[in-house]
N, C-alpha and C positions, 0 to 999 in steps of 0.2 A: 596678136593678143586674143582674138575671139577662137582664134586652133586652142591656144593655151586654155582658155577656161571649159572650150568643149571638151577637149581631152582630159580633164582635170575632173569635168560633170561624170565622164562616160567612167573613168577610175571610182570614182568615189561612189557613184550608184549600182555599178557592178559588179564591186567588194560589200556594199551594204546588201546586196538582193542575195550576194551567197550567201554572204553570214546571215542573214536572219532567217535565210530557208533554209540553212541546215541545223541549224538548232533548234528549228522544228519539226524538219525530218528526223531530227534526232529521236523524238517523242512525239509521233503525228497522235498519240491515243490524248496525250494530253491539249492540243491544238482543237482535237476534237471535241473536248469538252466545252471547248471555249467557243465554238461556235454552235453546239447546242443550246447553248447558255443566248447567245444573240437570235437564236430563231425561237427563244421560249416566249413563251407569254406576255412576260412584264415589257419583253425590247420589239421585236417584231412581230412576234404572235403567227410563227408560220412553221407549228409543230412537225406537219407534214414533211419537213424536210430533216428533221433530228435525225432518223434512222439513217440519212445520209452522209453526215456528218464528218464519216474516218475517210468515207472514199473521195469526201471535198475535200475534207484537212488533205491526203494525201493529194489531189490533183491542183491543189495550191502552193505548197509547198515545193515541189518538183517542179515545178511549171517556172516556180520564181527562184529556185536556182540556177535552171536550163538558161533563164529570161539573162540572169546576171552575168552567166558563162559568154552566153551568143553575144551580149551588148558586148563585154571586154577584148571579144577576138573580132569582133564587127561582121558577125555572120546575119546577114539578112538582117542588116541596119534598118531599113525601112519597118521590117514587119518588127521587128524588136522594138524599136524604138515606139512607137503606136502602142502593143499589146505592155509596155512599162506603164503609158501612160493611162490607159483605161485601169490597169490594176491598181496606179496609186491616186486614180479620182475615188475608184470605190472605196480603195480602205481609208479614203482622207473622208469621206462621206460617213465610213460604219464610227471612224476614233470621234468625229464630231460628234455625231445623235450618241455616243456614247459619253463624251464629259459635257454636253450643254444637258442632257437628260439624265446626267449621273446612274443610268443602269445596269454597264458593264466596269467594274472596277479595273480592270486589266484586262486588255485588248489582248495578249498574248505573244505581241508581236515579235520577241524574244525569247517566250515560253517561260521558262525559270531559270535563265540565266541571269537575266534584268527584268526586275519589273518597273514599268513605268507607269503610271498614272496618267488616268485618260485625257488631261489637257497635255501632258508630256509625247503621249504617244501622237495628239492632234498634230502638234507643234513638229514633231521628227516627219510627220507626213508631207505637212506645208512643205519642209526643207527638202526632202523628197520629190515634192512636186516641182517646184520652181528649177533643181537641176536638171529633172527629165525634163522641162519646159525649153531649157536653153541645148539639150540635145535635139529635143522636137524641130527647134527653130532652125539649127545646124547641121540637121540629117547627113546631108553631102559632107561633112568633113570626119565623121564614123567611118572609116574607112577597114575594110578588112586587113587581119594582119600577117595571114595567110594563103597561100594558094587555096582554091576551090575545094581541093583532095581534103588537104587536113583540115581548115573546115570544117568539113562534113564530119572527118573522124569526131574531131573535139564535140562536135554538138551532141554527135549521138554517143558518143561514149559518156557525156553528161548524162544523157538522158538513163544511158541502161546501168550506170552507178548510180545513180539515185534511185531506182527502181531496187535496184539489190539491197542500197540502203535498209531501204521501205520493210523490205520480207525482213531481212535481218529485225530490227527492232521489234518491227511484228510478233513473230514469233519468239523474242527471247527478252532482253532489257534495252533500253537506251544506251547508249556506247558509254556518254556520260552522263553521267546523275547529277542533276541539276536542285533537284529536290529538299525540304528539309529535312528528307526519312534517308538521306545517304547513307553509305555505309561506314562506321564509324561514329553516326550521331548517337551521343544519349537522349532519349525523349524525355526525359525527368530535365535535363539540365535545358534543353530546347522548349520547355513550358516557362521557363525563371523568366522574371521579369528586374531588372536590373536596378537597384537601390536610387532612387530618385529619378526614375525613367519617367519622360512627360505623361500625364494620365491624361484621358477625354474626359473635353468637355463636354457634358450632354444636357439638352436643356427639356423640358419637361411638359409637356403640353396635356391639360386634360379636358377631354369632351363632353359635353353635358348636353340635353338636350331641355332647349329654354323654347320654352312655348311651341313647341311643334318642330323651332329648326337646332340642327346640330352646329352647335356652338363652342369654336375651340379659347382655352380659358389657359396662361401660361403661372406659373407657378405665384410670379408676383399678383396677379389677379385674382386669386381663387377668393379673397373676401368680396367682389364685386357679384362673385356668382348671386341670382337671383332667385329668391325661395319658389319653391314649385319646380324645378330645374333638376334630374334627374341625370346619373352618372352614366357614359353608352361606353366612352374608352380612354386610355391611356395610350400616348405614345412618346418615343424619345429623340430629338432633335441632334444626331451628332454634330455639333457647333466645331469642335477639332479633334481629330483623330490624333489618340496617345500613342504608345510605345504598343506595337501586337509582337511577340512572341514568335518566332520563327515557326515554334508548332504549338497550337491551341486547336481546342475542340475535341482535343485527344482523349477518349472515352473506353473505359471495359465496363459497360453496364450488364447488368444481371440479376434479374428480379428489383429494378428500381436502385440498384446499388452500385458503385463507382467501386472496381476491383483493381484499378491502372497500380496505385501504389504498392498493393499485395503484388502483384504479377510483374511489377517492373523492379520488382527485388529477386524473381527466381535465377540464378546462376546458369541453369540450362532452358531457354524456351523457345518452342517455335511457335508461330502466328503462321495459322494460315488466314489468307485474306481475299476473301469473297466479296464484293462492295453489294452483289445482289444475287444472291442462292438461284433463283431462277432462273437469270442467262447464263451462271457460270458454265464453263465448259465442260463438259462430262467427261472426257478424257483425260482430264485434269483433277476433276473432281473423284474418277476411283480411282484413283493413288494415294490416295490421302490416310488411304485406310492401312494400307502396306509402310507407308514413311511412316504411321503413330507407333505401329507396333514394334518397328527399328527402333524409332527416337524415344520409346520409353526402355528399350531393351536395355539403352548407352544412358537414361538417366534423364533424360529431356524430359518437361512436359509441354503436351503439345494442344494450345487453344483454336479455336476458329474466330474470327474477327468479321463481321456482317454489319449490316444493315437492314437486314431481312427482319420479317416478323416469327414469331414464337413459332407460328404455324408453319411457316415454310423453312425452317428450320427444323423443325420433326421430321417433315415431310425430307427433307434431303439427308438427314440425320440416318433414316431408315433405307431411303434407297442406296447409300453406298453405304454403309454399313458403321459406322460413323460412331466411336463410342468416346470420343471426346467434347468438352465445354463450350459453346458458343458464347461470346458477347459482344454486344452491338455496341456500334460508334456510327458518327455522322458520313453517309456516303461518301461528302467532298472529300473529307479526312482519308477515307479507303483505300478512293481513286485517286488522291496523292500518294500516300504508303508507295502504291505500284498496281501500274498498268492493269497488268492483268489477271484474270479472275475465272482458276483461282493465282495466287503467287505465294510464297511459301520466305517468313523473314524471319530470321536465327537470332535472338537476342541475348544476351551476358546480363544480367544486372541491368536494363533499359538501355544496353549497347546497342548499337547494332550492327550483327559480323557477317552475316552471308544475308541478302536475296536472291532470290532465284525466281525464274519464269517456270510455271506447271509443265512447260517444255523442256527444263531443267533440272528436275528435283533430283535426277540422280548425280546431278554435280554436288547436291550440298553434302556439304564436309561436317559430320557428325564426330 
């Protein structure tokens, strides 16, 4: 009985450690964000390490499908079995301070295939932990399934397929698009909110400052307030989260103005989509100039999509020579759209029919 459930632990953590590290090898740029987001400010406060962020994502990601490959063929049980378990104390450590502190909405542990919620994603970790615990306990019956030779092959041909993985995606798209912005989505119809969809409830709290201290005052209260008592702020209590929209925050601003409904009615358009004019890639970025004066030749019009300011939007407008419309949208939004920056998306009528990676532009089909 105790072979049965260790073999049974060593199946089931072995298949979860591939699957959830290749769906985020799939998109390590999107992994990436997500633990920038945990070393920012509000969670850990340990900025210093953001700029590392793609080369963690990817040394975590590979590491935990190598981890899953080695545990299922029982190569180097000992050290396998060990480096499972310190990797699923830490991420049962980051999902906690994450839903007891409500700072990271999603852990990412799936990326955008599933998303789970941070008492969800604690809770898959617990389960996690408890059967690496009963393999800890049972080390000696992981047994290898292999001679020594292959072995060795299988581990490191894990490791240099995942690695190829890596460059691939890197340089081009995710294999699969996991995303709202796929291809295929309309973004008109990905904003709709669906005819009696649950709405939030939000509750309303207002700050006042009564005699020297600040004093929070909730909607039913506000005749208690006491004269002399002075207004500092307003906040909003999400009590239950309603229906969100698959895609929201989706913005074409321009001089103060939301241009999405004009421009997500044009028949031929492309988006090029920079999330930040200043790191985009400059090899990237002088093409841009060469694809507008094709894609208006064929009848396209072709926008830039940013988050950048006015200024540095002149500023890159000039250096590559740039005679197309800029308008801005929320970065998160961007760097969902797609990766990388710049990336180039083909729209019908708020369709969406081609993206491509700035490594790619000459695939799109005009």
């Amino acid at each position: 009985m105790k072979n049965v459930i260790t073999q049974f632990s060593r199946i089931f953590v072995g298949l979860l450690f591939i699957i959830s590290g290749l769906i985020k090898l799939n998109d390590p740029v999107g992994f990436s964000y997500k633990l920038a987001e945990y070393f920012s400010e509000p969670v850990f406060n340990m900025p210093f390490l953001v700029p590392f962020s793609l080369a963690l994502a990817l040394f975590l990601v590979i590491i935990e499908v190598v981890l899953g490959v080695m545990l299922l063929i029982g190569y180097k049980s000992k050290f396998t079995i060990w480096s499972l378990l310190l990797m699923i104390v830490f991420f049962t450590f980051l999902t906690f301070y994450s839903a007891y502190f409500d700072v990271v909405k999603d852990c990412g542990c799936f990326g955008d295939a599933l998303k789970l919620t941070p008492w969800q994603s604690f809770t898959k970790d617990v389960v996690l932990l408890f059967f690496i615990l009963i393999l800890f306990i049972n080390k000696k019956l992981v047994t290898p399934l292999f001679n020594k030779s292959i072995q060795n092959i299988i581990a490191y041909a894990s490791i240099f397929l995942c690695m190829l993985m890596a460059v691939w995606v890197l340089n081009h798209l995710p294999i699969i698009d996991f995303r709202p912005y796929k291809v295929g989505t309309n973004i008109e119809k990905g904003m709709e909110i669906p005819e009696g969809a649950p709405k939030s409830v939000v509750e309303m709290v207002f700050i006042y400052n009564v005699k020297g201290v600040n004093t929070e005052f909730k909607e039913a209260d506000l005749m208690a307030i006491p004269e002399g008592a002075t207004f500092v702020d307003r906040k909003d209590n999400v009590l239950s989260e309603g229906y969100v929209p698959p895609i929201h925050d989706f913005t074409m601003m321009k001089d103060d103005s939301d241009y999405k409904e004009e421009l997500l009615q044009e028949p031929k358009l492309i988006m090029a989509v920079s999330y930040d004019l200043t790191i985009a890639d400059e090899a990237g970025m002088s093409q841009l100039k060469k694809l507008n004066d094709a894609a208006v030749a064929k009848g396209y019009k072709m926008v830039g999509m940013t988050n950048s300011s006015q200024e540095e939007i002149a500023k890159a407008k000039k250096k590559y020579g740039l005679d197309f419309e800029y308008y801005t949208c929320d970065a998160i939004t961007l760097k969902t759209i797609e990766r990388a920056n710049p990336s180039l998306i083909v729209l019908e009528k708020g369709t969406i029919k081609q993206k491509v990676h700035y490594n790619d532009i000459n695939d799109l089909k005009l």
